[in-house]
N, C-alpha and C positions, 0 to 999 in steps of 0.2 A: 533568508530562506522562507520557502509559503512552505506548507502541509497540502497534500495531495490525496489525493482515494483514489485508486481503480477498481470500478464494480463491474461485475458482468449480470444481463437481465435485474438491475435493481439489486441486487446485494453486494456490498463493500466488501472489496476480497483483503484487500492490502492498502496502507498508510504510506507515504514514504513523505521527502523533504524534497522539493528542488526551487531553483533559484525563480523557475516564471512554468508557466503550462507548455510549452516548445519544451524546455527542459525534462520537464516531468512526461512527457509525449515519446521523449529520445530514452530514458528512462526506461520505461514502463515496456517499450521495443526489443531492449535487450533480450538476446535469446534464454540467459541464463536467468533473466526474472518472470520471463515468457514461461518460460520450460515448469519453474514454481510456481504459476501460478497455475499450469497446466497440470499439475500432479495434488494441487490443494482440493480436497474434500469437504464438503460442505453435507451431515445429514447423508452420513455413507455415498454420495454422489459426488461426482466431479464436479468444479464449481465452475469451470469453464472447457468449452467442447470445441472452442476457436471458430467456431461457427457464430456464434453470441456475438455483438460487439464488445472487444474492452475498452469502457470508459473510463476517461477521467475527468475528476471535479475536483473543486477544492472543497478540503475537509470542512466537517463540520467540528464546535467545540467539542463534543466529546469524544471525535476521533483525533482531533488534535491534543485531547488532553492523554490519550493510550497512548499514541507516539511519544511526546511529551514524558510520560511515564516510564516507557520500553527506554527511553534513548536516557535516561535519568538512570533507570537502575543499574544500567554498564557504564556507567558517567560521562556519556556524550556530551549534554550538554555541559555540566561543568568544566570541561576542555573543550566542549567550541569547535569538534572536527568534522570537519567537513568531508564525512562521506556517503556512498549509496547506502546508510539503513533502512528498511522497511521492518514494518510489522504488519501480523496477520491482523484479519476485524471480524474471521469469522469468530471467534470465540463469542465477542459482544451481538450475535445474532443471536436471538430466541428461537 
């Protein structure tokens, strides 16, 4: 599994895991991660207006180390399970 970012206009909304960028693309689609990322607030504003493109890249270290983190405190990783987690990034925005 890679580490992913979708940003909109340059800011990292959300981190999640998928196995290649096709994956993370079908991912990121979903209406139900759609829909969250459509109601996330950034700076009392919407962070996306669906007008913007949602991109995705692949993480950088230290969004791979907050996934990493997120998915450690509810002990993903020590079981190894393979599912859709995401986590938010706006927190780590200034």
């Amino acid at each position: 599994m890679h580490a992913f970012v979708a940003e909109v206009d340059g800011v990292p909304v959300v981190a999640f895991q998928a196995k290649n960028k096709v994956e993370a693309r079908k991912f990121i689609e979903r209406e139900p991660v759609k829909q969250e990322i459509r109601t996330a607030k950034f700076r009392g504003k919407r962070v996306w207006d669906k007008a913007s493109e949602l991109r995705i890249r692949a993480a950088n270290p230290a969004e791979r180390r907050h996934l990493a983190m997120s998915m450690l405190s509810i002990g993903l990783l020590a079981k190894r399970i393979d599912l859709n987690f995401w986590v938010s990034l706006l927190s780590m925005q200034i």
